[in-house]
N, CA, C and O atoms as CSV, one atom per row, in Angstrom:
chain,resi,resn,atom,element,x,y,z
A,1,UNK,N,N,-25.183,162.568,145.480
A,1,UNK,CA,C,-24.454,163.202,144.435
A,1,UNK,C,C,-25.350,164.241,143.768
A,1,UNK,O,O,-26.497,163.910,143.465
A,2,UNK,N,N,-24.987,165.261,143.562
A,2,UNK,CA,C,-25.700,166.503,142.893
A,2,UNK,C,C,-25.690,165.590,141.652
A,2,UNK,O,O,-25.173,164.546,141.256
A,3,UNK,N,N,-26.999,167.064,141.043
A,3,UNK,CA,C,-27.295,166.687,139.402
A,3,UNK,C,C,-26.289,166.756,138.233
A,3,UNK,O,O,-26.083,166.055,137.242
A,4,UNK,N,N,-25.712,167.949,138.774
A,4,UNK,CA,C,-24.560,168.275,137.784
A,4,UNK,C,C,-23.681,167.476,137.737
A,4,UNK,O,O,-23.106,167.233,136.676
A,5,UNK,N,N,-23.402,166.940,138.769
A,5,UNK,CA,C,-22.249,165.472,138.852
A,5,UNK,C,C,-22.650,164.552,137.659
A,5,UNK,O,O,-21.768,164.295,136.840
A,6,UNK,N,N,-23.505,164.197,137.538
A,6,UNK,CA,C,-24.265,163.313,136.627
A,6,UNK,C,C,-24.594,164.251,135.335
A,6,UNK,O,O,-24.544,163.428,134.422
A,7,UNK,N,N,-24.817,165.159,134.910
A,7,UNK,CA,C,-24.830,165.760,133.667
A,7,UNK,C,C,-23.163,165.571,133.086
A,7,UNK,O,O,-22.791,165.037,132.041
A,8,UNK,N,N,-22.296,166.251,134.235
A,8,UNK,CA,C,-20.490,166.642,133.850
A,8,UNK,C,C,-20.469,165.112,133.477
A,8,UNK,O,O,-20.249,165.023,132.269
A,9,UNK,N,N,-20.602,163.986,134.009
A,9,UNK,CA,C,-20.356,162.626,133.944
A,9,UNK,C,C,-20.516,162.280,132.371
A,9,UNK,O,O,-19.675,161.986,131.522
A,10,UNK,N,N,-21.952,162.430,132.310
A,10,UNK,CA,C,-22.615,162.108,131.109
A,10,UNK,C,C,-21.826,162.906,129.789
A,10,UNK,O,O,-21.402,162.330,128.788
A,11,UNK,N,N,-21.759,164.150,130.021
A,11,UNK,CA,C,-21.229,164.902,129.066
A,11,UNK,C,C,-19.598,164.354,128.678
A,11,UNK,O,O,-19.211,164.134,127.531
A,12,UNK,N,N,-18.761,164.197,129.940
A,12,UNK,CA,C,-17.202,163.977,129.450
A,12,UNK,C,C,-17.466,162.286,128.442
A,12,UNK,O,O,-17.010,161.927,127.356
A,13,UNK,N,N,-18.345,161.637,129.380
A,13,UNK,CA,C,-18.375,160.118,128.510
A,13,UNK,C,C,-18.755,160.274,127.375
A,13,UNK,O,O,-18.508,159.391,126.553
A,14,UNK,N,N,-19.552,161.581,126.947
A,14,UNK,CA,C,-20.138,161.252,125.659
A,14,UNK,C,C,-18.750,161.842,124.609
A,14,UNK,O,O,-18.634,161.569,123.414
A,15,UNK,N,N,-17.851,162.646,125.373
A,15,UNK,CA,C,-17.066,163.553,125.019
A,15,UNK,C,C,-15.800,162.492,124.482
A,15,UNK,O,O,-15.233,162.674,123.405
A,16,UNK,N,N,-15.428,161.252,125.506
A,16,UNK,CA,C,-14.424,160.356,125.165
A,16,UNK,C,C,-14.910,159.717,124.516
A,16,UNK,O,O,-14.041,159.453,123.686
A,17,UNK,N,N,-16.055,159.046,124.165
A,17,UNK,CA,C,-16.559,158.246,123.280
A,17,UNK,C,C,-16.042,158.799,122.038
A,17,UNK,O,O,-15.127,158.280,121.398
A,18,UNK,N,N,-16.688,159.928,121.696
A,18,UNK,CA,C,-16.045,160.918,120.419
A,18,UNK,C,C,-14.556,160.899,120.391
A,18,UNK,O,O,-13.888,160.648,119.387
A,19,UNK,N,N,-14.276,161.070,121.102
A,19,UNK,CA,C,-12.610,161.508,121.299
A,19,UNK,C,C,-11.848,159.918,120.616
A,19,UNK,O,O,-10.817,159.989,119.948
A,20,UNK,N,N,-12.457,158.703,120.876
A,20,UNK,CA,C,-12.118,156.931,120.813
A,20,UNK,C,C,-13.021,157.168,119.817
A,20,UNK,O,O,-12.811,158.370,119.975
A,21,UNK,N,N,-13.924,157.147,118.837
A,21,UNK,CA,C,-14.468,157.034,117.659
A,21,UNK,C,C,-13.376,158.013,116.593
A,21,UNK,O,O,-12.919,157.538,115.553
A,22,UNK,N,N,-13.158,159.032,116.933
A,22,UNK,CA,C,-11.971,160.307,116.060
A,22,UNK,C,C,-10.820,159.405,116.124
A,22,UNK,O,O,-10.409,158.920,115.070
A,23,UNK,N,N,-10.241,159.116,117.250
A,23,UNK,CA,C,-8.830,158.613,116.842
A,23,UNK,C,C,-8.679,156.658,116.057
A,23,UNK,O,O,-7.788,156.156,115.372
A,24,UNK,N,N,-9.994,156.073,116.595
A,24,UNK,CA,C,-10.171,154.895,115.790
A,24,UNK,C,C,-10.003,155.019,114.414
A,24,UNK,O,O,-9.299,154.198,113.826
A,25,UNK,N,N,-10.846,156.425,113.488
A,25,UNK,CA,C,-10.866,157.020,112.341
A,25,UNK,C,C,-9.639,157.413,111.661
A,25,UNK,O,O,-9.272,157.175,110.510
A,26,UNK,N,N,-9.023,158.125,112.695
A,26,UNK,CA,C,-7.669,158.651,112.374
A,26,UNK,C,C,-6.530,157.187,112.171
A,26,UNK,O,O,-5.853,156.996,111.161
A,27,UNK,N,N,-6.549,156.447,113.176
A,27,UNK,CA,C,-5.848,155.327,113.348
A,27,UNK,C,C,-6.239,154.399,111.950
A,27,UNK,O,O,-5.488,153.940,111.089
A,28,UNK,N,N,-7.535,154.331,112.073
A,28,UNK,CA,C,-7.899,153.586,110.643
A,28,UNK,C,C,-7.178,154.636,109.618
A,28,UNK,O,O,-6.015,154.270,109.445
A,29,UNK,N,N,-7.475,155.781,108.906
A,29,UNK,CA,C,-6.764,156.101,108.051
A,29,UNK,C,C,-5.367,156.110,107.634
A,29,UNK,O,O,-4.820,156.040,106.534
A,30,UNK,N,N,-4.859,156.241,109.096
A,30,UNK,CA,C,-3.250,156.086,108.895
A,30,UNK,C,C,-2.974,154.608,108.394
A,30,UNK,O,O,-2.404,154.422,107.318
A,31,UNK,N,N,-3.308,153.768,109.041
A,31,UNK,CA,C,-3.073,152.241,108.535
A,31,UNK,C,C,-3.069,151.678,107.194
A,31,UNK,O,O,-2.501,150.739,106.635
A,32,UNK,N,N,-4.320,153.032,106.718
A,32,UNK,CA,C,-5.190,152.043,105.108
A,32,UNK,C,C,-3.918,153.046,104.519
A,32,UNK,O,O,-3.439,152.493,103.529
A,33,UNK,N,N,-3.259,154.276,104.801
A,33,UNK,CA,C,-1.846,154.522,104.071
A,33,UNK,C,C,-0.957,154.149,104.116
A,33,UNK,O,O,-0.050,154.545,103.383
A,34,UNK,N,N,-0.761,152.850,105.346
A,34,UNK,CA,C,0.563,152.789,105.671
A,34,UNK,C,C,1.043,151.370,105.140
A,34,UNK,O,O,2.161,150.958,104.832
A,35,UNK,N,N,-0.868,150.460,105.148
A,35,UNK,CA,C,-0.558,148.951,104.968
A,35,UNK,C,C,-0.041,149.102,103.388
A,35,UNK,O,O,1.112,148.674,103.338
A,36,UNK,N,N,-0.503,149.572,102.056
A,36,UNK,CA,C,0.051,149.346,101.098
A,36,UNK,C,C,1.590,149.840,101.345
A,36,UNK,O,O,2.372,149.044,100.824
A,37,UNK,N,N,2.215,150.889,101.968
A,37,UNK,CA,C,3.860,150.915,102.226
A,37,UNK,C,C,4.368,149.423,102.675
A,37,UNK,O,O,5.375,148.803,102.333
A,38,UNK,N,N,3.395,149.107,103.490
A,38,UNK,CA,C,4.245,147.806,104.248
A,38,UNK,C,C,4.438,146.507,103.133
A,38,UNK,O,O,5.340,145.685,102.976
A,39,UNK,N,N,3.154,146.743,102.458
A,39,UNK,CA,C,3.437,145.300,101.272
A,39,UNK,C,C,3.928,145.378,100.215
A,39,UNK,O,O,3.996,144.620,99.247
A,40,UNK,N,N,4.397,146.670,100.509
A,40,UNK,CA,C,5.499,147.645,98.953
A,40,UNK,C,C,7.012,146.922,99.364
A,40,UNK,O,O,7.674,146.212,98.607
A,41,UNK,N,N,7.432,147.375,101.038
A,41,UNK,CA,C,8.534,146.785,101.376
A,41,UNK,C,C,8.904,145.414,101.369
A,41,UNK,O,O,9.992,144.896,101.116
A,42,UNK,N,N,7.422,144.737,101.803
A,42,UNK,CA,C,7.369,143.343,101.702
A,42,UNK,C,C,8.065,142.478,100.187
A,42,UNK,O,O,8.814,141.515,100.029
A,43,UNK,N,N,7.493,143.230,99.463
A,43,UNK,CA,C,7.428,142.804,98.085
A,43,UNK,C,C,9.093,143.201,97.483
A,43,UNK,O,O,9.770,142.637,96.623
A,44,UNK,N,N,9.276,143.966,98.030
A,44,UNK,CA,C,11.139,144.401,97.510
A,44,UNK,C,C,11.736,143.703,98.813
A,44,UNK,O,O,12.764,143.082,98.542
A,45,UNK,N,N,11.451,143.654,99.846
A,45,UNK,CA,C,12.287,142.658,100.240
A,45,UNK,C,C,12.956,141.314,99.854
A,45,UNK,O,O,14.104,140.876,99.917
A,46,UNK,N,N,11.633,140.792,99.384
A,46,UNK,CA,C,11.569,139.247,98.838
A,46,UNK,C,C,12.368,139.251,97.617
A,46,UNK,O,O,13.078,138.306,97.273
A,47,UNK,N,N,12.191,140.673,96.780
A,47,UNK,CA,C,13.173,140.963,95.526
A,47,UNK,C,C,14.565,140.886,95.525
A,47,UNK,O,O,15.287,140.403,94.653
A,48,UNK,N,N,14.958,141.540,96.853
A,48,UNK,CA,C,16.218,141.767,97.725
A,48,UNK,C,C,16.585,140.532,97.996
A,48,UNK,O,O,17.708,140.343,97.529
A,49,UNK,N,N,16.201,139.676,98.487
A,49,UNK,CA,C,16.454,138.199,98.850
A,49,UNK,C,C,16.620,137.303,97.440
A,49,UNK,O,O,17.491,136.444,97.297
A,50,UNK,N,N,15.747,137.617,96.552
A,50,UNK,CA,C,15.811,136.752,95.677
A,50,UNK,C,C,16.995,137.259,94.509
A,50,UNK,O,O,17.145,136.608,93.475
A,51,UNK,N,N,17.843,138.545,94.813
A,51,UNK,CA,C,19.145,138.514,93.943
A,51,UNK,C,C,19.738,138.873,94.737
A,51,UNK,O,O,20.695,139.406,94.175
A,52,UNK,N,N,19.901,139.001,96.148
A,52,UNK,CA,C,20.806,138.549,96.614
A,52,UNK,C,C,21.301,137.048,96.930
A,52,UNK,O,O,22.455,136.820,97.293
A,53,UNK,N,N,20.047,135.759,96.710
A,53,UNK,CA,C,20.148,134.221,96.431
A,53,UNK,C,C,20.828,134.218,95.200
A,53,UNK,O,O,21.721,133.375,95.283
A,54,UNK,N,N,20.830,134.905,93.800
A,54,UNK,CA,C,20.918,134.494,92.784
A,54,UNK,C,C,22.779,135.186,92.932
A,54,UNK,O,O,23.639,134.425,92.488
A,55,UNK,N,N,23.095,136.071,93.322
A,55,UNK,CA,C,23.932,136.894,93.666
A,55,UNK,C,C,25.283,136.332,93.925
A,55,UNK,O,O,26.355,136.575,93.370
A,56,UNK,N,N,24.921,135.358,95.101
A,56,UNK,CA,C,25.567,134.139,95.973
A,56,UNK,C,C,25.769,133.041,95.145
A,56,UNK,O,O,26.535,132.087,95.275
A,57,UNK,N,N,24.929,133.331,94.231
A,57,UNK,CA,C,24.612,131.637,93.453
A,57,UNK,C,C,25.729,131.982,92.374
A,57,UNK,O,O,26.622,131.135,92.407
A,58,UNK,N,N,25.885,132.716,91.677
A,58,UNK,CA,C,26.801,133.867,90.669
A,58,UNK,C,C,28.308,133.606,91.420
A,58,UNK,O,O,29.249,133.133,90.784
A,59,UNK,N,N,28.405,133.958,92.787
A,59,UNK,CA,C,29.912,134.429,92.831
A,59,UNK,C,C,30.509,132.729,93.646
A,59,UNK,O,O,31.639,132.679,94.132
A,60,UNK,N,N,29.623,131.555,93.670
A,60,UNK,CA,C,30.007,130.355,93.756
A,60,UNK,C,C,30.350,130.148,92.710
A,60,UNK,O,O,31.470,129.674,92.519
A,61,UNK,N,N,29.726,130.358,91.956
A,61,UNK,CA,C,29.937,129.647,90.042
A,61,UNK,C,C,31.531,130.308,90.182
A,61,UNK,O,O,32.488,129.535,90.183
A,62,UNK,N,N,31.685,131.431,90.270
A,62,UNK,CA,C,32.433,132.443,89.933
A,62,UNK,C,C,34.072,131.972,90.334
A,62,UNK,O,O,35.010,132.139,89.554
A,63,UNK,N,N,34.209,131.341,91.736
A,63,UNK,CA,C,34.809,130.676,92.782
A,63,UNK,C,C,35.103,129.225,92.030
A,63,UNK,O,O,36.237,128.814,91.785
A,64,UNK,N,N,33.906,128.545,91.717
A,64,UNK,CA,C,34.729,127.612,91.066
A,64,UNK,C,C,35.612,127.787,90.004
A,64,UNK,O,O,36.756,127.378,89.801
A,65,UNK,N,N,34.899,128.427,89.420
A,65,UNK,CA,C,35.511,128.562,88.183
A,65,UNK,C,C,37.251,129.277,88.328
A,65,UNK,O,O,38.163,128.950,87.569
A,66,UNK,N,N,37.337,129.883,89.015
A,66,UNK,CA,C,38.813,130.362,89.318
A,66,UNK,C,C,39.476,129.108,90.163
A,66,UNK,O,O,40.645,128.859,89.867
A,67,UNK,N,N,38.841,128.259,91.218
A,67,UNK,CA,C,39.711,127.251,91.745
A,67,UNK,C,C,40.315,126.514,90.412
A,67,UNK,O,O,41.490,126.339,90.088
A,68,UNK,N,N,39.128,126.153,89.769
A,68,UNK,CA,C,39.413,125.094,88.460
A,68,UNK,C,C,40.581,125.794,87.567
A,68,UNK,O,O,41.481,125.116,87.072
A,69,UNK,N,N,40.515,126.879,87.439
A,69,UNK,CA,C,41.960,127.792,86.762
A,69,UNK,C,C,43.038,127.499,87.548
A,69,UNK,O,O,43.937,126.722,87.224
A,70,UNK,N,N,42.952,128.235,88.793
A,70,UNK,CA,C,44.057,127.831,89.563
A,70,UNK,C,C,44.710,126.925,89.316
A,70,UNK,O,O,45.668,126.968,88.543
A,71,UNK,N,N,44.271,125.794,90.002
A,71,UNK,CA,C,44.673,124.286,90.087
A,71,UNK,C,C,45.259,124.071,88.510
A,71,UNK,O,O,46.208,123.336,88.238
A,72,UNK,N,N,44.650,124.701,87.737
A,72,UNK,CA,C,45.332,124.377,86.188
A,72,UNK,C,C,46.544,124.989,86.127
A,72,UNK,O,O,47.621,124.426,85.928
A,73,UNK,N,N,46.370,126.064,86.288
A,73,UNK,CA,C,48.007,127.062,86.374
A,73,UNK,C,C,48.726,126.106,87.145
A,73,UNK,O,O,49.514,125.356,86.570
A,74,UNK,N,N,48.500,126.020,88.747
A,74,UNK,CA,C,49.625,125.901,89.435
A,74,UNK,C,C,50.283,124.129,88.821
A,74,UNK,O,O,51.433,123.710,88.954
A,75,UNK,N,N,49.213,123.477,88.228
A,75,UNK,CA,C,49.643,122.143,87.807
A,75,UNK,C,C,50.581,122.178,86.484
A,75,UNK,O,O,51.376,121.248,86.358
A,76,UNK,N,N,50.541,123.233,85.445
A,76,UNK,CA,C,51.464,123.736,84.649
A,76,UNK,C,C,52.846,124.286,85.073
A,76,UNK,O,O,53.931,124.142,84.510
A,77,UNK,N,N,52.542,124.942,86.186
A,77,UNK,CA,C,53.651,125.880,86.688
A,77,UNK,C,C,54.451,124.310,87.355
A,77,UNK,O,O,55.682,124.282,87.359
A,78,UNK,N,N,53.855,123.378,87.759
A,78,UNK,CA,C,54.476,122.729,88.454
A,78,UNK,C,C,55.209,121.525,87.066
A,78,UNK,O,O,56.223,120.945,87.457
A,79,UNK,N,N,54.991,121.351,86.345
A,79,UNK,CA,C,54.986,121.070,85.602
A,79,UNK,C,C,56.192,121.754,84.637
A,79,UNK,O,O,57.078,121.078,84.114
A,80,UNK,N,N,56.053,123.338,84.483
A,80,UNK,CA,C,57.147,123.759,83.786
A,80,UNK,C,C,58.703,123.878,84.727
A,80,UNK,O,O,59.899,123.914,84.441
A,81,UNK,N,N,57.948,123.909,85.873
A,81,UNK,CA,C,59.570,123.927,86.733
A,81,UNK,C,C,60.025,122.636,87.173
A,81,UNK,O,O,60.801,122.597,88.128
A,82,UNK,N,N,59.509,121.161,86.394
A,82,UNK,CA,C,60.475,119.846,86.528
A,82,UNK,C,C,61.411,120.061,85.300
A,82,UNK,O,O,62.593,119.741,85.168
A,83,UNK,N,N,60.640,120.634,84.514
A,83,UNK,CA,C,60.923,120.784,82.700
A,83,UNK,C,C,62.326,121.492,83.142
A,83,UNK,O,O,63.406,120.934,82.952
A,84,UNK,N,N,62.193,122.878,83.797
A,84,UNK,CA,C,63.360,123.451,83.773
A,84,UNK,C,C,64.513,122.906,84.515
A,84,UNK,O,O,65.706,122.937,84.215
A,85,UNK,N,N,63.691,122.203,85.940
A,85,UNK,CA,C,64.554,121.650,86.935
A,85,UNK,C,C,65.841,120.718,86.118
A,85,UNK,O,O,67.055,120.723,86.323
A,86,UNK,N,N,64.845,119.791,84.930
A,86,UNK,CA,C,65.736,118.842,83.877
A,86,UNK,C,C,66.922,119.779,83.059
A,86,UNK,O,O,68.151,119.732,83.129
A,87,UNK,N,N,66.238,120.427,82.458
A,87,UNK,CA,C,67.195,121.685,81.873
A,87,UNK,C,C,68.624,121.760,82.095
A,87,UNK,O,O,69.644,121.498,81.456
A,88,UNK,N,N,68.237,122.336,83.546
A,88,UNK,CA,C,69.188,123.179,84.045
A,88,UNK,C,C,69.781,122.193,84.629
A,88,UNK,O,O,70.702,122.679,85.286
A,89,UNK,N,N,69.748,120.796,84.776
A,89,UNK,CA,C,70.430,119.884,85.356
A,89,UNK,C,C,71.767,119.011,83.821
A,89,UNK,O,O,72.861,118.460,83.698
A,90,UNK,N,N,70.425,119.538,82.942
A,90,UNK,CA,C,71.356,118.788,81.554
A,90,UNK,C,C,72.439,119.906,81.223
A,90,UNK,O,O,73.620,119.752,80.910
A,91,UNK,N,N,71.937,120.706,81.332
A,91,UNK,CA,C,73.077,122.319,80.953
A,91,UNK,C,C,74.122,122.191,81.901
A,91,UNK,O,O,75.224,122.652,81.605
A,92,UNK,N,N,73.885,121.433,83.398
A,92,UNK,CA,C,75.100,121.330,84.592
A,92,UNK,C,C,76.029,120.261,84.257
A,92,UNK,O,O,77.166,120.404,84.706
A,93,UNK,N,N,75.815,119.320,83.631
A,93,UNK,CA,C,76.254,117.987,83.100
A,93,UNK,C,C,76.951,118.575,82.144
A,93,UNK,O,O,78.127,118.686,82.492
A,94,UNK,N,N,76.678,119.128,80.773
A,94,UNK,CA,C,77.172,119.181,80.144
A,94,UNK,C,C,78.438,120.667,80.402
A,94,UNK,O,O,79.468,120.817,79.744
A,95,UNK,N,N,78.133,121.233,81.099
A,95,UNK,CA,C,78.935,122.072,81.455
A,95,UNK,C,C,80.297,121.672,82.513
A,95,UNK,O,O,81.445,121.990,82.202
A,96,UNK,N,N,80.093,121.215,83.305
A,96,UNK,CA,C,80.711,120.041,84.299
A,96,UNK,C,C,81.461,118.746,83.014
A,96,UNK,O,O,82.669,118.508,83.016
A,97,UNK,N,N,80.916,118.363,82.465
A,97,UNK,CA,C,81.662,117.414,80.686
A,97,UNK,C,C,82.442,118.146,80.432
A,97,UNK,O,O,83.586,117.835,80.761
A,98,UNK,N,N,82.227,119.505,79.712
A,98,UNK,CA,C,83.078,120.430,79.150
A,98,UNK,C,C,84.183,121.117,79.973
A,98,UNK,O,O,85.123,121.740,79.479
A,99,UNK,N,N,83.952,120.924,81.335
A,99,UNK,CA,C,85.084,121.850,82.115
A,99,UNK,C,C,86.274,120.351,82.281
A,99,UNK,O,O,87.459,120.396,81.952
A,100,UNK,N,N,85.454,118.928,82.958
A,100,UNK,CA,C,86.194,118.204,82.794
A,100,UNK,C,C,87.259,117.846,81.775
A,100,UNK,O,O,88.468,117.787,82.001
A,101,UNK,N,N,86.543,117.577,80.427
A,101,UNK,CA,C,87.106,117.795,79.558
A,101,UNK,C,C,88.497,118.723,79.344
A,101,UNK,O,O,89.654,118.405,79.069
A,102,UNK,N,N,88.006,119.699,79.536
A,102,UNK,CA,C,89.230,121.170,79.163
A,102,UNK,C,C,89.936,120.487,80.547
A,102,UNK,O,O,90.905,119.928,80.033
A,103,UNK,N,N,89.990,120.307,81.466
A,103,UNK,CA,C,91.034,119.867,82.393
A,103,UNK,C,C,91.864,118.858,81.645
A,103,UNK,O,O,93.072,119.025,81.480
A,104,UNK,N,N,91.262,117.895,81.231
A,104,UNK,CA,C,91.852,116.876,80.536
A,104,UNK,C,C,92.811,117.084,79.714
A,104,UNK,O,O,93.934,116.600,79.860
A,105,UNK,N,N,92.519,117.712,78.912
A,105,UNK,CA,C,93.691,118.254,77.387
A,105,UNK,C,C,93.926,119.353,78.126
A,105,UNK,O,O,94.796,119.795,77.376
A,106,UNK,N,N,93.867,120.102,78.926
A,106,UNK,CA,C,95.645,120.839,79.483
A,106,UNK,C,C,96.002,119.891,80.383
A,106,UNK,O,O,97.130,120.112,80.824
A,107,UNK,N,N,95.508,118.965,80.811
A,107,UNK,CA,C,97.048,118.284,81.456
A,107,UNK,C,C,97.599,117.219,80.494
A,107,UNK,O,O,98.683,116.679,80.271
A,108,UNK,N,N,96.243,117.170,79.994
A,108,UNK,CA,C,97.859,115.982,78.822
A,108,UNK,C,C,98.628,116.904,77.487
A,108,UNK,O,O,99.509,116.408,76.785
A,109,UNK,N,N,98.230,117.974,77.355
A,109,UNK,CA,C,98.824,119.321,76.670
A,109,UNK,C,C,100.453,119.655,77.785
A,109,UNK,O,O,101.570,119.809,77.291
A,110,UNK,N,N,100.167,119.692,79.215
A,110,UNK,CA,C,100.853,120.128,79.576
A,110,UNK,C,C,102.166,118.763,79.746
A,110,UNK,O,O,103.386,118.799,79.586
A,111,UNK,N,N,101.008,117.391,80.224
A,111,UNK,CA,C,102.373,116.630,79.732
A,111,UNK,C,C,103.108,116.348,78.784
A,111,UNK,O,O,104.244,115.895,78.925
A,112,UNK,N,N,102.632,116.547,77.839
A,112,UNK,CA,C,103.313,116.129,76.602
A,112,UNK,C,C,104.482,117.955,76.284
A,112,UNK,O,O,105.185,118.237,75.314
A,113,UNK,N,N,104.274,118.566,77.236
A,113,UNK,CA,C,105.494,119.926,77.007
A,113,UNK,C,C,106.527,119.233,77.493
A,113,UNK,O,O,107.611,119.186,76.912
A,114,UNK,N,N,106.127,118.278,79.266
A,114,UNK,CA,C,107.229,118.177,79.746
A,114,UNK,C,C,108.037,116.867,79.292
A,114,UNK,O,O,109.155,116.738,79.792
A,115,UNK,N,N,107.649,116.005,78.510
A,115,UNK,CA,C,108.070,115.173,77.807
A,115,UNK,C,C,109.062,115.569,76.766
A,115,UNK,O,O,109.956,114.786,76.443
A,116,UNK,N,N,108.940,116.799,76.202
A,116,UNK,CA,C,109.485,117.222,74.994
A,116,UNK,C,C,110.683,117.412,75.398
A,116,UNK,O,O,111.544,117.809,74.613
């Protein structure tokens, strides 16, 4: 092998060495900017999680609290429509009394014409 083979050799190795020491440097700098981003996100993530837990925790409360209404309404509602169901059954009675009735005195109205 010629000399120069061995100088060019020597020279490119000393050349990548530099080239892997520069970008180690570079690589290190980018990192030491990038790791505080990463434990910035880290840290609002966990924020993110912890009201979106509290969030969930809020619209359960939230859920009961409307079943427990519900169930109250619909137990009123059920409740006001026996009330009316009675009602409107006493208003049929007495209406059904009163029609009977009026049948009654016109036919004994009407018998007592043909008696006359």
């Amino acid at each position: 092998m010629p000399l120069y083979w061995w100088g060019l050799s020597a020279a490119l190795c000393i050349l990548g060495t530099l080239f892997l020491l520069i970008s180690m440097g570079v690589l290190g700098g980018i990192s030491g900017q990038l790791m505080p981003l990463l434990d910035e996100v880290k840290a609002q993530l966990q924020d993110f999680g912890d009201i979106t837990t509290n969030t969930v925790g809020r619209a359960a409360d939230t859920m009961d609290i409307v079943e427990v209404r519900v169930s109250q309404a619909m137990g009123q509602a059920a409740e006001a429509s026996t009330t009316v169901r009675r009602q409107a059954l006493g208003v049929g009675a007495v209406l059904a009394g009163l029609y009977a009735a009026t049948r009654i005195v016109g036919a004994f109205r009407k018998s007592r014409r043909r008696r006359r």
